[in-house]
Structure formats: structure tokens, C-alpha cells
N, C-alpha and C positions, 0 to 999 in steps of 0.2 A: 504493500500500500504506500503511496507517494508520502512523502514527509510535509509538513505544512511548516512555511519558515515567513515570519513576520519580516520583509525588509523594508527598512528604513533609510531613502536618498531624498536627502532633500533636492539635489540638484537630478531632474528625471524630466524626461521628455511631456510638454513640449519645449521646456528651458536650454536652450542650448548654451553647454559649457565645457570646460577641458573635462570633467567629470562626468558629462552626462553618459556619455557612449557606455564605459565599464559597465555600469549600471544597466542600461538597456539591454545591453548584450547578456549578461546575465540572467536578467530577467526572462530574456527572448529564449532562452538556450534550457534554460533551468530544468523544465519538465523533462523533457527530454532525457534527464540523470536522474531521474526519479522524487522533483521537489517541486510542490507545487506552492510558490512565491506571492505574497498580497505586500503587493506594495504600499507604503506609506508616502506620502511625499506633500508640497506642499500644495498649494490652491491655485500661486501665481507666485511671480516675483518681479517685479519691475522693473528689476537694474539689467537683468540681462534679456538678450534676445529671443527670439520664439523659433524653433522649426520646428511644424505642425506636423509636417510627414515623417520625422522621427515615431511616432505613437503608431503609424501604420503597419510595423513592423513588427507589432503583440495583437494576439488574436485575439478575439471577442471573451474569452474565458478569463484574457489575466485580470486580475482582481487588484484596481489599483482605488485608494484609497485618499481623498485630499482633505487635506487639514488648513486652518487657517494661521496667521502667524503674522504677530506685532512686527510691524517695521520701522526698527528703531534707525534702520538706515537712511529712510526719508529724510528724517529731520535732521540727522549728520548730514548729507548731502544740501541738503535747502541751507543750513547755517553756512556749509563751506562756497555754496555757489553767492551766498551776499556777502561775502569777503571775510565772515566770522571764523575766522581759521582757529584762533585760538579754542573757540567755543564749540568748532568744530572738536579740535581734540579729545576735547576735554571731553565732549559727548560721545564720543568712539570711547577712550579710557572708560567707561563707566558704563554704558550699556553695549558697548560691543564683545563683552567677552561670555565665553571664551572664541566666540566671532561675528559676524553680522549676523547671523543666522538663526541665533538665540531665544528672537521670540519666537518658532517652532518648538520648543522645548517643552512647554507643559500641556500645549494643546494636540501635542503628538505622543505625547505621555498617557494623558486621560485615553484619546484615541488606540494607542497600544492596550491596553488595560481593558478595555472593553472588548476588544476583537479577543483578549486571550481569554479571559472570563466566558464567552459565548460559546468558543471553539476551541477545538485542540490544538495548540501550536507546540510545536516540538523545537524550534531553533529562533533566538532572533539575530538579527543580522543588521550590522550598520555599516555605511562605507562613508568616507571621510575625507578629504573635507565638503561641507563645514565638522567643523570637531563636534559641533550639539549633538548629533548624531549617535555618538558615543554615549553622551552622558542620558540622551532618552531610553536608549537600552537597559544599560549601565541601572535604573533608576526602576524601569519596568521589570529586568528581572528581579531587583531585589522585593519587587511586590511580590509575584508571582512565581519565582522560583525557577523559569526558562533560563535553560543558559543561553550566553549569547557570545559570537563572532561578532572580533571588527576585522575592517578591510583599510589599511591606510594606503592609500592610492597615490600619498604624499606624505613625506616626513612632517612631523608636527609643530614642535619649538626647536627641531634641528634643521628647520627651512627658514633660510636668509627672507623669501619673502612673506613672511608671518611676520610683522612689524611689531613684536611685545619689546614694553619697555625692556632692557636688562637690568631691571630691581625688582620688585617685589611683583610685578604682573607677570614675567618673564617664569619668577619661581613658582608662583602658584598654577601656570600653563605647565609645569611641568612635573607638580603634582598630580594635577588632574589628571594629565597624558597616563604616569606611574599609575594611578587610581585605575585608570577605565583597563590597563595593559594586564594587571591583576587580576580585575573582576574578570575577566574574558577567556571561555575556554580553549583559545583558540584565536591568534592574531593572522589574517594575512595581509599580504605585503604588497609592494606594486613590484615587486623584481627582489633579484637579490641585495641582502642588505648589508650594512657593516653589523655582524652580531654584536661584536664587546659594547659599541656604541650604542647599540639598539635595546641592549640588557640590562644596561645602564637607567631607562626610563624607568622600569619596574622593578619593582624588590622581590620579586613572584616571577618573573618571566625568566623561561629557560628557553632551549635553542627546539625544542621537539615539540614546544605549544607553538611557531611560527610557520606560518606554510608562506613561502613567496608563490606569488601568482600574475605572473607580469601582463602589462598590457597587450592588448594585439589587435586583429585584423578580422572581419565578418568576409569572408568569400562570398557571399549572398549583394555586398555593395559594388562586387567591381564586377556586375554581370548584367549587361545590357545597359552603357553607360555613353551618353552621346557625349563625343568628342567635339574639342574646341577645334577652331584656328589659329595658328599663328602669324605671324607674315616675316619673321625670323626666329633662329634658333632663339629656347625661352627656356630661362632656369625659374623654376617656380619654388617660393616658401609657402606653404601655411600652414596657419595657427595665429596664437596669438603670438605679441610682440612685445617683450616687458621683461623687468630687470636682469635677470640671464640669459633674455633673447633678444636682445635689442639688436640692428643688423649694423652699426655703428663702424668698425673694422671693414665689414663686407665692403660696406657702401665706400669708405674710404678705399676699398682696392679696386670697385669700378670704374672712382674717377679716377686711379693710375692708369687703369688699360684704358680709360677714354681717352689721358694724355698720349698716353704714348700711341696709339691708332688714329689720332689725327682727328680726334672725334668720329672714328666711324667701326662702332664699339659691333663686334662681330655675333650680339647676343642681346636680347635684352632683359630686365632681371621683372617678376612680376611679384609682389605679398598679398599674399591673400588671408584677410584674418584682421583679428582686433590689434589694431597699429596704439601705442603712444602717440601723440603730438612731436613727440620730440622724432620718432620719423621721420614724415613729412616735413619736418622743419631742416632735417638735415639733407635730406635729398634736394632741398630747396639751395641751401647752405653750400653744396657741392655743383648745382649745376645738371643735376641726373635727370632731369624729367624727360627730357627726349629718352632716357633709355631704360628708367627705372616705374614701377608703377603700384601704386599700395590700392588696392582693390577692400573695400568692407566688407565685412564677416557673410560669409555666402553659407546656405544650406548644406548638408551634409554632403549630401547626393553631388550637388556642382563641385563641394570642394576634390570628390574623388576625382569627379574631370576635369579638373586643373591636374590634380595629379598625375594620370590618364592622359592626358594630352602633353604634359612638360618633354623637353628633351634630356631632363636635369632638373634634379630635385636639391634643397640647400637646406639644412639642420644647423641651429645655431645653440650651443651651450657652452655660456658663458661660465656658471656656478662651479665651485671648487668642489663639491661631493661628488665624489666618484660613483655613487647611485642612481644619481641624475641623468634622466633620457626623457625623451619627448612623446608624447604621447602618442602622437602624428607617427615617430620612426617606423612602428611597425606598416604601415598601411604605405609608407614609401618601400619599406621593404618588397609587400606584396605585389607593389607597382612596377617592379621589375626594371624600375630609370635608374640610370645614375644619381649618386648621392655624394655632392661636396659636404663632408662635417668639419663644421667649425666649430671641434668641440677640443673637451679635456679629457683628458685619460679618464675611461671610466666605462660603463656599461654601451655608452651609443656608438663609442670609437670602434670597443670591440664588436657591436653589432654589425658594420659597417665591413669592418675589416674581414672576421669569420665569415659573413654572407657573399663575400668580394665584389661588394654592390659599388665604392666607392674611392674616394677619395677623402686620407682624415690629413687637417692640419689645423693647426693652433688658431683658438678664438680670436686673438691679436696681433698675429703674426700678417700684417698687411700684404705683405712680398710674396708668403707664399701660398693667400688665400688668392692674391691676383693671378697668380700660375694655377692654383687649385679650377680657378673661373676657367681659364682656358681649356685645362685638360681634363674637365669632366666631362667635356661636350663630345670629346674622341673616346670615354672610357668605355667598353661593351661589358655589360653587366653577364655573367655567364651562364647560361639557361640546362645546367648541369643537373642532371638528380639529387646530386647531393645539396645543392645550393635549395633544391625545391625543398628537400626534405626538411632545411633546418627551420627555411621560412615557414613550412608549414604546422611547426610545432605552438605558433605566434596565432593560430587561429582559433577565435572565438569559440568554438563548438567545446576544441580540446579543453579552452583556459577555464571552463566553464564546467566542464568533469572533473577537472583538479578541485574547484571551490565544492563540488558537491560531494567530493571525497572527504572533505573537509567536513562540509556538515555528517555525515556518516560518521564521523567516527565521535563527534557529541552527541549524536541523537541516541535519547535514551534508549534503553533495553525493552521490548513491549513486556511487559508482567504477564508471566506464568499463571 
């Protein structure tokens, strides 16, 4: 008999975000391993974007669930747009922890309690961020007695862009983090992690409660995908664009090769995704617009034909964890282009490199991101068995038998 497992995303379709897909895909895939999934999630969320045809993708049976949830981020926003910055802070310090996402926490709480009170639920499940997520599990099972799985899909207070003070907000994030890594039978991970680091968090956590379960690829996305045009060779990014991916170096090694080509740049470069200002400002700042282009956050489905259509794909990580990879990696991997990383030693270099999909060189090495530009456009990616095999271990069906392996081995014993 299928297992019934409470999940908890606040970030779920139709809200598109780096986080949504993991979730979906899960969701999508779940029954199929023997778990039948009701999701939790939220009502709406304002700050971010909608793709509608994400939900197309779960059949009429899944059981998804919306809650409503205070948005203390309005009114941080509305203070910092009339110049209130200060007041801004202060009101993030104080109602945004342990993230914006916080007022889902008691109305998704009561909502847990009741679904488990009515029905048998055998597992709850959070994936993270936002980290509330955590703590409504965290909170529901100690009513009821469920154990529960988190998914950190993102390091927590050991991610540079989680902005806690480093005093006492800092410590207590990382209490909480210790708290929830404890309660939980069972951690996974977005990939492989640093253990000693990672064990560090909890006074309770050992190396055989952590399943890594890395991101990957839906082979159901890149099947029947209409193709763009180009009108010249086109290296494409997307994703978003933001503190460890800003394309800053990139862009500086475009305008070397525009200097040195006379202006008649033999490529031209396209972002697609949620850009910074300071993008755009810099493209401006260099002179790229004949050859550079930042395209806004497109639907799922198009961003695959951009990918699909590129000659050449660009990965940028900046961040010094060697844990750090892109969410996006795998689905360029599946896309079979070339791949310039401008990254740091760490899981995306070696993705790039075992896959022999690419080209890796240093996030700030200008000189030889600008050779990197040239010579991915010659590189042929090699359509080997064994290259299919490794890519294909990145696919959602698989990632998603691993997580139910997971649930399988807390789900209780059925009583004799």
C-alpha cells in the first residue's frame, strides 16, 4: 500500500523559482516509488513570478493543499522603495527570521495538524529554503508524533547569501538549523556535502542519517521543444544573476575579444533569467549591446529552448564552497552543448570535466575566460555511452527513487 507523506514547499508551482522545479519533480515522480505526496504550499506570493504550465505537469489526483501566509515582506519592501532603508532593516531584522517566508509558519502548522488528525500520514517532508519549512514540520511532528525529512536544497547559515547579522541573529540561525538537523530522521542534501562541516550544525547528526540527492534533469522537458533562431553563433546563460553569478569577468573578457576583433565579435552572448541592475549597467558601462543581451525571466518550457537552441552554454560560480553548483548544470548537461565554467574547484568543475561536456576556467581569470569564449564554440561534446550513462544518473525519475528510498526506511513498521 502506497505511503502517504505530508510535503511541505512553500516555493511550488505556479511560483517560479531556483527551488520550484526539485519540488515538482518530486512531486511528479513520487507515486511512481510507491508514495502518495499532498502537498502543502502557499496561496500566492507576490514577489516572485508565475508559470502557470508548471502545475500541468501533476495529474488530477495530486493533492495539493494552499495555505495563506502574512506578508511581512510587503511592508519591508514598500519602506525600502520610499527611501526608508534604515527602517527597512530594521523591519527584515525583526520579522524576517528565520526568512521572509515566516508568516506560512502557523497557518501551515494548524493546516499540517489537521490533514494528520483526519488521515494516516506516515512521513512529513520539508525542503528548504525558505528554512520555515523546517520549523513547521519540526513543530507538527512534535504534536503528532510523524517523523519527519528535511531536504536542504541549499546550505543554510553556511551560504554567503543568507545575509544574518554575524552576532546574535547569525547564532541563533544556527541553533535553529542544529534544532531542526536533530529532530529529523533523516537529512537530504542537494549533492554531496562537506560532512565534518555539515556535522558541525547538529549535536545529533551523524554521517548515515544524511542521504545527498542532487539536482537534475526531467527527460519529459526536452521532448518536442521548438527551436529558436539565431543569426550568429550564441553562447547562452540562464538562471538567475546574483552574488556568485554575477557575469562581471565574463563581460569584461567580451569587450577584450570585441577589442581585439575590430568590433566584429564572432558570437554573440544572450542571459536569460533574473539579471541584477548592476548587469545591465555594466554591459552598458562596456559598450556590449551590439553583442550582449539580458533577456527577462522566461517560462520553463522556452528557457529549455534557449538551451536547445544555444551553440554554447556559460555556468558562472563565483562562491568559494566547493559544494556549490547550479541548479541549471544539470539540464545543460542533458542538452548535450558545450559548456564554458567559470567556476571554482568544486562539484560543477568536476561535473563539466567527468561529463567532457566542457571547458573549466577560473571565475576571474579574464584572459582565459576570453580564450575559454572562443574555444567552446569548436568544442564537440562527445555522444559516447558512457558520457550518456553518467548524464543519465542526473535524471529526475532516478533522483526521485533515491528520496523515496529515503522515506522507506523511516516509515514505520505496519503493527502485527
Amino acid at each position: 500500500m502506497p505511503g502517504t507523506l505530508l510535503f511541505f514547499a512553500h516555493d511550488f508551482p505556479p511560483l517560479q523559482t531556483g527551488g520550484t522545479l526539485r519540488s515538482l519533480k518530486f512531486v511528479k515522480y513520487l507515486p511512481g516509488s510507491g508514495w502518495a505526496p499532498v502537498v502543502v504550499t502557499v496561496d500566492d506570493d507576490p514577489i516572485h513570478r508565475k508559470d502557470h504550465k508548471l502545475l500541468g505537469e501533476l495529474g488530477p489526483e495530486t493533492e495539493i493543499v494552499r495555505v495563506g501566509a502574512r506578508r511581512f515582506d510587503r511592508v519591508i519592501m514598500q519602506a525600502a522603495k520610499l527611501g526608508l532603508r534604515n527602517i527597512a532593516t530594521r523591519l527584515s531584522k525583526r520579522w524576517a527570521f528565520p526568512d521572509r517566508a515566516r508568516g506560512w509558519i502557523k497557518p501551515a502548522i494548524r493546516k499540517g495538524v489537521e490533514i494528520a488528525r483526519k488521515r494516516k500520514v506516515d512521513i512529513l517532508f520539508a525542503t528548504g529554503s525558505p528554512w520555515s519549512s523546517f520549523l513547521i514540520v519540526h513543530e507538527i511532528s512534535q504534536i503528532t508524533g510523524i517523523p519527519y525529512v528535511i531536504d536542504f536544497r541549499d546550505p543554510w547559515t553556511r551560504n554567503s547569501v543568507n545575509k544574518y547579522d554575524r552576532g546574535k541573529l547569525l547564532e541563533k540561525a544556527k541553533s535553529l538549523e542544529a534544532k531542526m538537523i536533530d529532530g529529523a530522521f533523516r537529512v537530504t542534501t542537494w549533492g554531496e556535502v562537506d560532512y565534518p562541516k555539515f556535522l558541525e550544525l547538529g549535536s545529533d547528526a551523524s554521517a548515515d542519517r544524511i542521504r545527498p540527492i542532487s539536482n537534475g534533469y526531467d527527460e519529459s522537458d526536452f521532448q518536442s521543444v521548438p527551436l529558436k533562431t539565431f543569426s550568429k553563433p550564441t553562447i547562452v546563460f540562464s538562471g538567475s544573476m546574483y552574488a556568485f553569478t554575477l557575469p562581471t569577468y565574463v563581460l569584461m573578457a567580451v569587450r577584450k575579444l570585441v577589442d581585439s576583433h575590430e568590433g566584429d565579435l564572432p558570437f554573440q552572448m544572450i542571459f536569460v533569467g533574473n539579471a541584477q541592475p548592476v548587469v545591465a549597467e555594466t554591459v552598458s558601462e562596456l559598450s556590449l549591446e551590439k553583442h550582449v543581451s539580458i533577456i527577462p525571466p522566461v517560462s520553463h518550457e522556452d528557457a529549455i529552448s534557449y538551451l536547445l537552441s544555444a551553440d554554447a552554454l556559460l555556468v558562472i560560480i563565483q562562491e568559494a564552497e566547493n559544494s556549490t553548483t547550479a541548479g541549471k548544470m544539470y539540464e545543460y548537461l542533458r542538452s548535450g552543448k558545450p559548456i564554458l565554467g567559470t567556476v571554482r574547484e568544486g562539484i560543477a568543475a568536476d561535473l563539466i570535466r567527468e561529463s567532457g561536456s566542457g571547458i573549466v576556467c577560473a571565475p576571474a581569470d579574464v584572459e582565459a575566460i576570453s580564450r575559454g569564449l572562443l574555444d567552446i564554440l569548436k568544442f564537440e561534446v562527445s555522444d559516447s555511452e558512457e558520457r550518456s550513462k553518467f548524464v543519465q544518473e542526473f535524471e529526475r525519475r532516478k533522483l526521485t527513487a533515491k528520496l523515496a528510498a529515503v522515506f522507506d526506511e523511516v516509515r514505520p513498521a505496519p503493527k502485527t
